[in-house]
MMTF fields as JSON, N, C-alpha, C and O atoms, coordinates in Angstrom:
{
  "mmtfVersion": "1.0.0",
  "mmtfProducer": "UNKNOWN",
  "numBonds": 279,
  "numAtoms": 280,
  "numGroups": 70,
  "numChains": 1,
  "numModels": 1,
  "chainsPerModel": [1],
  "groupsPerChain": [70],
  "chainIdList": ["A"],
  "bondAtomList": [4, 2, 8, 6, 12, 10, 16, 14, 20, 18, 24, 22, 28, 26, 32, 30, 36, 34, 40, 38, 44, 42, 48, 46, 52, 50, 56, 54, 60, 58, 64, 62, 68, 66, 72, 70, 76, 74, 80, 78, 84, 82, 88, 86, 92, 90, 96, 94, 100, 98, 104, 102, 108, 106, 112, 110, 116, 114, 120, 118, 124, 122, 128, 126, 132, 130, 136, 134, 140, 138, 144, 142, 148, 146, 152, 150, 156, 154, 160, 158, 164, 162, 168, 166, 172, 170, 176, 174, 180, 178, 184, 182, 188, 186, 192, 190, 196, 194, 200, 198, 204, 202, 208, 206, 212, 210, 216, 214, 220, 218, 224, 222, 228, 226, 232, 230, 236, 234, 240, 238, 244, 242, 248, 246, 252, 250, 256, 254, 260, 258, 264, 262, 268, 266, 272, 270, 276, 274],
  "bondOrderList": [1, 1, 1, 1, 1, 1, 1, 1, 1, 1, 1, 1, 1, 1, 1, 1, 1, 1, 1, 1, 1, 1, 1, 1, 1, 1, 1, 1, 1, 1, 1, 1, 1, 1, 1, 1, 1, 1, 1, 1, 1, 1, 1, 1, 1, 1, 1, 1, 1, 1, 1, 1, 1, 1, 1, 1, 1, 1, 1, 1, 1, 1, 1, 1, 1, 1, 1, 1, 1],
  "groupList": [{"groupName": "UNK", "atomNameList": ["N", "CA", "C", "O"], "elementList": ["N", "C", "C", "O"], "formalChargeList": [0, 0, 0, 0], "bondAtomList": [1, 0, 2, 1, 3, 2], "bondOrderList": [1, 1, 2], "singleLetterCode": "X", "chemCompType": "L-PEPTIDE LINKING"}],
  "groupTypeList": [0, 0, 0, 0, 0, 0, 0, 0, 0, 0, 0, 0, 0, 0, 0, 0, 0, 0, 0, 0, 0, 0, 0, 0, 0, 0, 0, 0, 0, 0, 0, 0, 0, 0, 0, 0, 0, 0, 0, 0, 0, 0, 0, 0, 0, 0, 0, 0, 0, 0, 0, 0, 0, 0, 0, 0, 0, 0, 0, 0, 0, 0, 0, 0, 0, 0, 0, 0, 0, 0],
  "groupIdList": [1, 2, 3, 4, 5, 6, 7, 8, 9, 10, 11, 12, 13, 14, 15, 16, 17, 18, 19, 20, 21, 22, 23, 24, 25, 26, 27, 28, 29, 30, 31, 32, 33, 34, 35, 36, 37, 38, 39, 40, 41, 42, 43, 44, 45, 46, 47, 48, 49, 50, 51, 52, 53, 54, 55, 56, 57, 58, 59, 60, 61, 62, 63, 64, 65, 66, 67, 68, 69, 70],
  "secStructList": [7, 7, 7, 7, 7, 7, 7, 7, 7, 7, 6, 6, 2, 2, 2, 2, 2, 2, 2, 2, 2, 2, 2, 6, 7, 7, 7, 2, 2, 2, 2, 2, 2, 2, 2, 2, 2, 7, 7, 2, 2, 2, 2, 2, 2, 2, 2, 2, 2, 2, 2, 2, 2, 2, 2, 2, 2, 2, 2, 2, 2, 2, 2, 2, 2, 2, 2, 2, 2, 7],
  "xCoordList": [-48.347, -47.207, -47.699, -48.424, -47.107, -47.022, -47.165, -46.402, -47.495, -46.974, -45.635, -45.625, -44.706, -43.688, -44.436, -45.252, -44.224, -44.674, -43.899, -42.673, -44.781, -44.15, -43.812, -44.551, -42.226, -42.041, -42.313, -42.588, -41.976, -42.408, -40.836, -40.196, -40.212, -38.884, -39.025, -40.164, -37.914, -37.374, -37.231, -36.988, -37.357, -36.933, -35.696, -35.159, -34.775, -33.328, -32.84, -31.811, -33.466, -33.398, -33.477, -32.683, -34.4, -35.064, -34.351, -34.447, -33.583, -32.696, -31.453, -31.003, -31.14, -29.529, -29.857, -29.063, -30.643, -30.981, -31.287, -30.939, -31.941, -32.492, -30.295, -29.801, -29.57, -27.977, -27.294, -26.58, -27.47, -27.005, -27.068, -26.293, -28.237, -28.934, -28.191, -27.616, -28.651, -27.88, -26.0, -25.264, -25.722, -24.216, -24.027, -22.996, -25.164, -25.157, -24.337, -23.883, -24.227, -23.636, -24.598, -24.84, -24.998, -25.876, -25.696, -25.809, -25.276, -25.202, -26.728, -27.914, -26.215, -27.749, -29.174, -30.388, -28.345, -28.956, -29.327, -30.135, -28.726, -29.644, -31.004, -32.086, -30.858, -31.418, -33.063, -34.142, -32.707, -33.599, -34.441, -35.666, -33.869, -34.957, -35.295, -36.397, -34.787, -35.428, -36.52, -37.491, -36.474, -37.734, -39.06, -40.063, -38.966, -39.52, -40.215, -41.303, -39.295, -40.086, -40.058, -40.48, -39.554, -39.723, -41.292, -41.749, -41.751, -43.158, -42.321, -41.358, -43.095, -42.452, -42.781, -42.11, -44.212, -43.788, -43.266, -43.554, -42.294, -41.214, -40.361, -39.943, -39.776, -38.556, -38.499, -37.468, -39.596, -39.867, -40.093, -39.912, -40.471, -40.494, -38.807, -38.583, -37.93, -36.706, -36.262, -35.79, -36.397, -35.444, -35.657, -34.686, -36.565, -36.982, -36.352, -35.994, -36.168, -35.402, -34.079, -33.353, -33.74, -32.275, -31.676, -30.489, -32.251, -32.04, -32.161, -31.39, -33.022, -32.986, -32.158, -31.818, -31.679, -30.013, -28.881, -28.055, -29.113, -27.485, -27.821, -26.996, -28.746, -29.052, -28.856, -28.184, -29.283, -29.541, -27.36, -26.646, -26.893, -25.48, -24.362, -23.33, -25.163, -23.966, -24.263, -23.505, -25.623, -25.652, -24.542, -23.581, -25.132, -24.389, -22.853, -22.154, -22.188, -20.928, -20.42, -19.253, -21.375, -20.794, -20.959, -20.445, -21.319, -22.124, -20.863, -20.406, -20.128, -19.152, -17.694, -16.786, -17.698, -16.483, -16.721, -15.79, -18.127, -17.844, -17.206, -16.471, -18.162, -18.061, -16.765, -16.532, -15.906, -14.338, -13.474, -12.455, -14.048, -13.012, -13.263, -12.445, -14.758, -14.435, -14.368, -14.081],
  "yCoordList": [27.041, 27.45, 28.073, 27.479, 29.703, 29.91, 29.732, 28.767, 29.888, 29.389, 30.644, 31.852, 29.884, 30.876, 31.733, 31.225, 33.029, 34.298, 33.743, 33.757, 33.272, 33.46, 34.513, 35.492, 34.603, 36.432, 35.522, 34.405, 37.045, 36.782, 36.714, 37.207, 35.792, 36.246, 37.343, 37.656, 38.1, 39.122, 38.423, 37.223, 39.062, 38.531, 38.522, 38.026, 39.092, 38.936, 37.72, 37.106, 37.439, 36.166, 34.731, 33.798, 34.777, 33.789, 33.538, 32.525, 34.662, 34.51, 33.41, 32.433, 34.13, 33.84, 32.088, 31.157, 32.042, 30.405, 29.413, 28.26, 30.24, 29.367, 29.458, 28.369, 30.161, 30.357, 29.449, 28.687, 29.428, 28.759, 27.233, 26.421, 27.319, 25.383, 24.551, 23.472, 25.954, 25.395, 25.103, 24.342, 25.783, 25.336, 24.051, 23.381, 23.734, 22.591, 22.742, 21.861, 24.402, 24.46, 25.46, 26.632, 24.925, 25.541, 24.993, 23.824, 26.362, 26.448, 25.495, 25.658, 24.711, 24.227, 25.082, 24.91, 26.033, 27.199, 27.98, 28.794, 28.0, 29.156, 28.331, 28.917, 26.757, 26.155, 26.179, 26.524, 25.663, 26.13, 27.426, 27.523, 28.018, 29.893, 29.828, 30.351, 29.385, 29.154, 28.723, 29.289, 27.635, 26.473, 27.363, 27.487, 27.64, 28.852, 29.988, 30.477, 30.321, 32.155, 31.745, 32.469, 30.544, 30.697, 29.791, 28.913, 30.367, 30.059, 28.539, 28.787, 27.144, 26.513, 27.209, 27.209, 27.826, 28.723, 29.999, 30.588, 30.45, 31.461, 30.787, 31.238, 29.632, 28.365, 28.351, 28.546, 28.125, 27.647, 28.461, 28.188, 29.531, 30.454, 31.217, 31.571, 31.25, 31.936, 30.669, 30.968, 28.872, 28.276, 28.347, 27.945, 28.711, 28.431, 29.979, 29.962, 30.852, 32.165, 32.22, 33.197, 31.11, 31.116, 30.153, 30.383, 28.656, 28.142, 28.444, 27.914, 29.226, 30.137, 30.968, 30.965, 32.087, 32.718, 31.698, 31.729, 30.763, 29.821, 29.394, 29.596, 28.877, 28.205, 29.456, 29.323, 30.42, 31.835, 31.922, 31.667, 32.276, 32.387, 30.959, 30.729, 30.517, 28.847, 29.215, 28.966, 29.871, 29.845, 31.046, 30.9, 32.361, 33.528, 32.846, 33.007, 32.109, 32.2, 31.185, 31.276, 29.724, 29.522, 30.242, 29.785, 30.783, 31.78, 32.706, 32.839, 33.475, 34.068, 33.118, 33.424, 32.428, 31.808, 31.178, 31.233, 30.456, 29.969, 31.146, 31.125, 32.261, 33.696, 34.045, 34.498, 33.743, 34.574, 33.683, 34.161, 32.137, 31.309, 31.354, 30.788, 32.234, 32.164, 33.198, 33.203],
  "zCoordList": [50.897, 50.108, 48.809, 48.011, 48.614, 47.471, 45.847, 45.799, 44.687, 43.778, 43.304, 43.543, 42.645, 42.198, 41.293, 40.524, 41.318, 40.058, 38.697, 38.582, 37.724, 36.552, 36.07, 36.177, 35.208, 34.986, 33.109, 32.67, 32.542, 30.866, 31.052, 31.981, 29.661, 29.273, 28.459, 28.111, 28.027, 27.13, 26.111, 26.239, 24.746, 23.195, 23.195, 22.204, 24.359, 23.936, 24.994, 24.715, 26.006, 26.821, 25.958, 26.077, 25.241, 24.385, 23.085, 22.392, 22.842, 21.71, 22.009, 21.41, 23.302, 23.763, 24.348, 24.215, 24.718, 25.445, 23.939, 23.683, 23.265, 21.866, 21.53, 21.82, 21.197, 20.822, 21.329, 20.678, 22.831, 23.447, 22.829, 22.323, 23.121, 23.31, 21.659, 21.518, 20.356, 19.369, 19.701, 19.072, 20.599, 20.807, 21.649, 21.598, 22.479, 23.269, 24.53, 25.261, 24.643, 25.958, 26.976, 26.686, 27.963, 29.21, 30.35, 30.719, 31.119, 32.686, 33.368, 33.082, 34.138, 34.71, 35.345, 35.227, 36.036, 36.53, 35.967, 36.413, 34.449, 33.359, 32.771, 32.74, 32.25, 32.446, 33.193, 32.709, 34.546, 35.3, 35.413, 35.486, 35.412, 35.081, 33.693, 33.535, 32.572, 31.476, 31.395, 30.893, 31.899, 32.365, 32.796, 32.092, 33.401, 34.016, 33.513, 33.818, 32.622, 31.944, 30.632, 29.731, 30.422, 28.429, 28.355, 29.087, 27.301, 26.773, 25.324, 24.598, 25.345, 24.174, 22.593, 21.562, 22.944, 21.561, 21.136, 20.094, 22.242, 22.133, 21.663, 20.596, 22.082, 21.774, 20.313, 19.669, 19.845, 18.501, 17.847, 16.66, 18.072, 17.37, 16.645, 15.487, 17.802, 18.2, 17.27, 16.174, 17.696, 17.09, 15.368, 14.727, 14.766, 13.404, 13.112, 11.935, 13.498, 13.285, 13.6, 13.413, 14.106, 13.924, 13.358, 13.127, 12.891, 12.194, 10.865, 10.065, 10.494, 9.126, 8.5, 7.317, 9.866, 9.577, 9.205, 8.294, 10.225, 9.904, 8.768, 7.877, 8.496, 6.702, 5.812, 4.789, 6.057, 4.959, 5.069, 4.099, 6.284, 6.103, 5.441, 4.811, 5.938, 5.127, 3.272, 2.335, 3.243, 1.664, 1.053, 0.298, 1.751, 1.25, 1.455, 0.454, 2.57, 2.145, 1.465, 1.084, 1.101, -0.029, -1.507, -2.528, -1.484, -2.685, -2.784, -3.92, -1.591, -1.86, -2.043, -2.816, -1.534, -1.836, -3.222, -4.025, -3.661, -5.372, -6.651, -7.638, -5.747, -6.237, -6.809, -7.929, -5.798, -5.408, -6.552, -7.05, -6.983, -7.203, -8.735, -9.461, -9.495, -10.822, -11.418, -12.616]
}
């Protein structure tokens, strides 16, 4: 028997699964092929770049709303 061909993921695969996973919602089957083509330091890479936007955006919009109120 075979081994399965590992494929590479895409940077936009790796984005959307790292999006996902922060929402805590995933198909099992996306899951599974994840498993598969994502590298853990694509994961980590993608999750520390998007945990940085949501922190960088929670600031700018409290920053605009303190903004707006004086």
């Amino acid at each position: 028997m075979e081994a399965p061909i590992a494929r590479k993921a895409s940077p936009m695969q790796v984005a959307k699964a790292v999006f996902w996973s922060f929402l805590g919602i995933r198909k099992r089957s996306d899951y599974e092929v994840d498993s598969v083509e994502l590298k853990p330091q694509q994961v980590i890479v993608a999750g520390l770049i998007g945990a940085a936007c949501f922190v960088l955006g929670l600031v700018l919009l409290v920053r605009l709303i303190i903004g707006s109120l004086v």
